[in-house]
N, C-alpha and C positions, 0 to 999 in steps of 0.2 A: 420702978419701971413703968414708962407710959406707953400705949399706945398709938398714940398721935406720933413720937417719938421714933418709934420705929416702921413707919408706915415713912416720914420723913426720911427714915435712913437709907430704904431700900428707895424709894424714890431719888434719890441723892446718889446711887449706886453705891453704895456700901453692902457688906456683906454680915451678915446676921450672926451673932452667937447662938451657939444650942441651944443657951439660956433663953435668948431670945426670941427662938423662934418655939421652944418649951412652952413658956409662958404668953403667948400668941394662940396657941391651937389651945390649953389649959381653959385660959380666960373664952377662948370664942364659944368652948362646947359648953362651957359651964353658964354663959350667958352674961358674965360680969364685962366682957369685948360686944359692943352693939355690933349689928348687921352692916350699918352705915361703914363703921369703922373696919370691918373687914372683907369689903369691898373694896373700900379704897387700896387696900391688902394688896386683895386679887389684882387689882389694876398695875400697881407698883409691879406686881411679878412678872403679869404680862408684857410689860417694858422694857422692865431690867433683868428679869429671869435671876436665875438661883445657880450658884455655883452646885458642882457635883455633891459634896460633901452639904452643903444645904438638903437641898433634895434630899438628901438622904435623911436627915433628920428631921425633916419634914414628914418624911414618909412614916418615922419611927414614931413621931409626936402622933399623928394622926391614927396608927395602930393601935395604939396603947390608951386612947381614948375613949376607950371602951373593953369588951371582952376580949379575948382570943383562946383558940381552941388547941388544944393538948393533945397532938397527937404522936408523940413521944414512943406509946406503946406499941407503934408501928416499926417502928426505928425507921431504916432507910427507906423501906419500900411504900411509904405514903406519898400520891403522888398528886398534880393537881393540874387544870391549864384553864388557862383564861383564853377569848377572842376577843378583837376590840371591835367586834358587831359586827354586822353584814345582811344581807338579802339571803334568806333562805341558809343560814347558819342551823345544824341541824348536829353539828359534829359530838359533843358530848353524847348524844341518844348514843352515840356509836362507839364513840371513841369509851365514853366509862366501861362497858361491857366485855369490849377486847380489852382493854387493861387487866380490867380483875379479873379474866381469864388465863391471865398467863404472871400470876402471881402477885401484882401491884394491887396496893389500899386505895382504893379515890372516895375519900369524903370529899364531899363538894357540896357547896353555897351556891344556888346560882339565883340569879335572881330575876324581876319579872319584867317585861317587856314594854318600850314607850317610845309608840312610833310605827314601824313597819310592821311588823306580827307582835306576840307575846315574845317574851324570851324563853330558857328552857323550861323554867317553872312551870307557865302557861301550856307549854307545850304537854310536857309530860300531865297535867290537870287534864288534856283532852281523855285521858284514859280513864275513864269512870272507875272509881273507889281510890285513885291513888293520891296519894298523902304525901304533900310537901313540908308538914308540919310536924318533926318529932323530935321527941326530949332529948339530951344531951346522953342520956345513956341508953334511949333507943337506935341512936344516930350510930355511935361510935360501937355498941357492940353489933350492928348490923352490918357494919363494915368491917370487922372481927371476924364473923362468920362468914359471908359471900364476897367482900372485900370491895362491897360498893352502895354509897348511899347517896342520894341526891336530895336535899331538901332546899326549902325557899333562904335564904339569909337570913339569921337573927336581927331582932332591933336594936340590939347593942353592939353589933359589929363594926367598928370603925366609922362609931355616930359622928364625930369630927368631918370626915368626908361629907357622910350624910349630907351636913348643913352647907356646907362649903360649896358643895357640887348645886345644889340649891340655889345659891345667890351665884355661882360664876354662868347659871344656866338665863340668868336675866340680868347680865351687866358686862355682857360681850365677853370673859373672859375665860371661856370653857379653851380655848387655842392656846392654849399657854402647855409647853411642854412641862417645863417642872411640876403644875399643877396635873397635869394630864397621870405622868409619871407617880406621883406622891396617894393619886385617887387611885390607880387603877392597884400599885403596889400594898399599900397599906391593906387594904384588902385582903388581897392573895396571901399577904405574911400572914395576917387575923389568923385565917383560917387554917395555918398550922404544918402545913407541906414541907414536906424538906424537898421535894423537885418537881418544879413548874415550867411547865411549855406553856409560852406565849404565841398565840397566834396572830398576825398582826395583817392588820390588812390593809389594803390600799386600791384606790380605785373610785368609779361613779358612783359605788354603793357602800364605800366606806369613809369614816374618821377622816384618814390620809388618803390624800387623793392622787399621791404619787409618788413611787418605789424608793426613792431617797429621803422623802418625808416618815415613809414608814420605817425604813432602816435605821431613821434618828431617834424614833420613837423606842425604839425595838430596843436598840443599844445601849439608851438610857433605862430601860428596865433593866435587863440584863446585870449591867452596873450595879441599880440597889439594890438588885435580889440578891447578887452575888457577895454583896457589903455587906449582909446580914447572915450569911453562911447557907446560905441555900445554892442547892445545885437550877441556876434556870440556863433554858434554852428559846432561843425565838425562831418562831417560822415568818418570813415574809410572803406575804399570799396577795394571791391577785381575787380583787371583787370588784373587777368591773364588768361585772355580770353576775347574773343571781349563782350561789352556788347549789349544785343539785339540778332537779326539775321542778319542787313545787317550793311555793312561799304562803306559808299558812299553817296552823296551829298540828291537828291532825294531821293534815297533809303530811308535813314535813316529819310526824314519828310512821307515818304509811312508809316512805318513801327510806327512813333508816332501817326499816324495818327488812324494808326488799336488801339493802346494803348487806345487813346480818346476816340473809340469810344465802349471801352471794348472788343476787339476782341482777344486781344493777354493777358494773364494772369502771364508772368514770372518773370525773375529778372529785367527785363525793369520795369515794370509795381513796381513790390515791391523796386524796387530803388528809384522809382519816386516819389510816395506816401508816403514813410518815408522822403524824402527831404522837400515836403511838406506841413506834418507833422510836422516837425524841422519848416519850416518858420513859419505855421501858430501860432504854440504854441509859437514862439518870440514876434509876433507880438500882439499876441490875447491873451496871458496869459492862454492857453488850457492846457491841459497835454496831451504825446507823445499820447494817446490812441485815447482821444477824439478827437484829430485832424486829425489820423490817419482812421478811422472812415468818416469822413467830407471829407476828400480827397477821399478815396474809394468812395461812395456816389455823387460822383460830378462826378465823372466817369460814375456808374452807371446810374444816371439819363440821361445823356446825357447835363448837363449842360459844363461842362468843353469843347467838343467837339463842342456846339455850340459860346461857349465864343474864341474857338481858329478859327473860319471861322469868327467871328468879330473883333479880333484883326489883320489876316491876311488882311481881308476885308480895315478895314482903314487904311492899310499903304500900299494900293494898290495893292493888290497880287489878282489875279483871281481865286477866290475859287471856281471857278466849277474843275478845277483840282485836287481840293481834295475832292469836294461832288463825283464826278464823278470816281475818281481813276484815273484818265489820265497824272500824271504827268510824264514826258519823262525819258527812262533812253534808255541805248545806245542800237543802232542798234544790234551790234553784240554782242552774247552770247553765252561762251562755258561752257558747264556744267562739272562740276567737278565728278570724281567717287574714291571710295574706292579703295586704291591700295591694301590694305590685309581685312580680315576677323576681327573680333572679337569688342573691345569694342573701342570706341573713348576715351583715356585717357587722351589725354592735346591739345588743339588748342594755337599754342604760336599766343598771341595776336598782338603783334609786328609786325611778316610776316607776318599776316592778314594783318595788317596794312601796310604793305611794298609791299604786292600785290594792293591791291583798290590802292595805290599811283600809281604803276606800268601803271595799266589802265586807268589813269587821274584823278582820285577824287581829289590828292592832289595836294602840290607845293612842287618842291626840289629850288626851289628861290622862292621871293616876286610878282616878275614879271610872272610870268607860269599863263598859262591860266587854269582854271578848267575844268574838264568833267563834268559836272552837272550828268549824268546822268550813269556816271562809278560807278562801286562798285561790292561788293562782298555780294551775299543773301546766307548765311548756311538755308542748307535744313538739317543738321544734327548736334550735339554740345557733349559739353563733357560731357560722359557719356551712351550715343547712339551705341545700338547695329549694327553694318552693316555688311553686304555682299561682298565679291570682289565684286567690278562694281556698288555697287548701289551710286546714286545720293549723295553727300555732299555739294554740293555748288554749286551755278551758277554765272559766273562772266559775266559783262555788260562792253562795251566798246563801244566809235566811232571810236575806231582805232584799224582795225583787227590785226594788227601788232604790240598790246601790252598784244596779249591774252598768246602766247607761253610763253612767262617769267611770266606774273604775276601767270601764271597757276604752274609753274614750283616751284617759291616762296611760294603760296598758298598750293602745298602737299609737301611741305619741312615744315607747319607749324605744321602737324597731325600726331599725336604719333597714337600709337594700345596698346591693350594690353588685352590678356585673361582675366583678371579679370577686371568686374567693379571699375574705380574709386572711391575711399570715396569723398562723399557730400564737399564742403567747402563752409562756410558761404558768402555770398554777402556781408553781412554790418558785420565788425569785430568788431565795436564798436561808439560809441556817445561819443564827448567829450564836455562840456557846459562851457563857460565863467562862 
């Protein structure tokens, strides 16, 4: 079997044996498939794309390329959820907490951030002493006991991806659904879940930039997860606008903080609670209501908020920063104001995102340090009547000399508009294996 040969094939539109596409992810992680040659790969995919049943063995090639985690002695109730990114995505701080308060396992991988802010890793790092890093029997008996762990990904987790996402991230070819599909799945199986909510998003500040692209997306998850015996669910969401008020490291565990402890009631809060709605009812066999119900409830009570000061608690993090409110965001802060009158019609979520980058939340490489405590707080959102000059946002930095531009990027992201905008739904829809 060659590789020139099958790069031919799928160029040619032919459809790939197991065998074939086996021995394609084998050779590419092990090194004996050069880069040249599996780019050309990516490109043939991105043309002709992958029948279902490809895909799906795709997905399985690229799992198995590495570890995967046993989480068996869970049985049903191990639960899991991915997002395909976003502006001010904060939802795991929240959502793991109400899960493992009302019975479900979430071990969870998450991993670090390249772009807009840090990812959850980063996030949860803003909390002084807490550990992303632990051994496979500190991991799994800690979610035994409280029934929630979060750490950073293994390096041997679905290294196939790894490299792949690599080279399709410098030869145009990250757009390809089957690859999209086979990256984001191969993963999510690794790590061992029997039921996964997908959160899928769409919008200025996401992936999909619009509700029928995302629901193809969606679908086609669903499909492999479900091919492999796993109970998955998708949420369609709207992120065409940040989700929340803040976009930034700390900010954004401030801000689930307030969530937990009932403080804040928006589309943070209703995002969260139908996510974990969708797990409980995989796991528990609920229906959306009653679960829906359980999760609001766990809020209220204050159980969920004392379950997330214990699982921060054991993986070292000093929760007087969060019983206390103390956690650090940057010295310098310049407050944002209304350049015209009238109604806030669209915040492009993306510039949000491209400002909090601006003043250190994110990485524009792997190597960049984070601002832990950079970001951007909306005192006002779309739909928000304002005044020339009144307050819109306040942005935090350690470097005074990154306030001028993120400021400058931040009101290039805010439309106006004399009449109130129409409502648009958060969640566009449910899709169920």
């Amino acid at each position: 079997m060659r590789m020139v040969d099958l790069i031919e094939k799928k160029r040619d539109g032919g459809v790939l044996t197991d065998d074939e596409i086996r021995f394609i992810i084998r050779g590419f992680t092990d090194g004996s498939i050069p880069d040249y040659q599996m780019s050309a790969f990516a490109m043939t995919v991105f043309y002709k794309g992958m029948t279902d049943h490809e895909t799906a063995v795709l997905t399985d090639a690229m799992m198995h390329s590495g570890d995967t985690v046993d989480l068996s002695r869970f049985g049903d109730k191990s639960v899991d959820k991915h997002s395909t990114g976003g502006v001010g995505d904060k939802t795991t701080l929240i959502v793991a907490p109400i899960v493992s308060s009302l019975g479900g396992k979430m071990a969870k991988m998450s991993g670090r951030g390249l772009g807009h802010t840090g990812g959850t890793v980063d996030k949860l790092e803003s909390i002084p002493g807490y550990r992303t890093s632990l051994t496979e029997e500190e991991f799994l008996n800690q979610v035994k006991k409280i029934g929630v762990a979060v750490i950073g990904q293994t390096g041997n987790l679905a290294p196939a991806d790894k490299k792949l996402y690599a080279l399709r991230d410098v030869t145009a070819t990250v757009d390809s659904l089957p690859l999209i599909v086979s990256s984001i799945m191969s993963k999510k199986l690794a790590a061992g879940a029997e039921n996964i909510v997908l959160d899928v998003k769409y919008g200025s500040g996401a992936f999909m930039k619009t509700p029928d692209d995302a629901k193809a997306l969606a679908s086609e998850m669903v499909k492999v997860g479900s091919s492999f015996g796993r109970k998955v669910s998708a949420l369609i969401t709207d992120m065409d606008k940040p989700l929340g008020n803040c976009v930034g490291n700390s900010l954004e565990v401030i801000e689930a903080v307030k969530v937990l402890r009932g403080e804040e009631s928006g589309e943070l809060y209703e995002l969260c609670v139908n996510i974990v709605s969708e797990m409980y009812s995989l796991a528990m066999g609920s229906t959306h209501e009653e679960a829906l119900a359980l999760a609001e409830n766990s809020i209220n009570s204050g159980k969920a908020y004392e379950k997330m000061l214990e699982w921060v608690s054991a993986q070292g993090g000093d929760v007087r920063y969060i019983e206390e409110n103390t956690l650090p965001v940057g010295e310098f802060a310049r407050v944002v104001r209304a350049s015209e009158g009238g109604f806030i019609s669209h915040i492009d979520a993306e510039k949000v995102g491209m400002s909090a980058s601006l003043l250190g939340a994110g990485r524009i490489s792997k190597t960049d340090r984070i601002d832990y405590g950079a970001g951007v707080m909306l005192q006002k959102n779309t739909g928000d009547h304002v005044r020339t000059g009144d307050e819109i946002a306040v942005m935090y930095s350690s470097n005074k000399d990154t306030l001028d531009a993120a400021e400058k990027m931040f009101v290039s992201a805010i439309e106006y508009s004399d009449t109130k905008p129409n409502d648009m739904p958060l969640i566009y829809g449910i899709l169920k294996g």
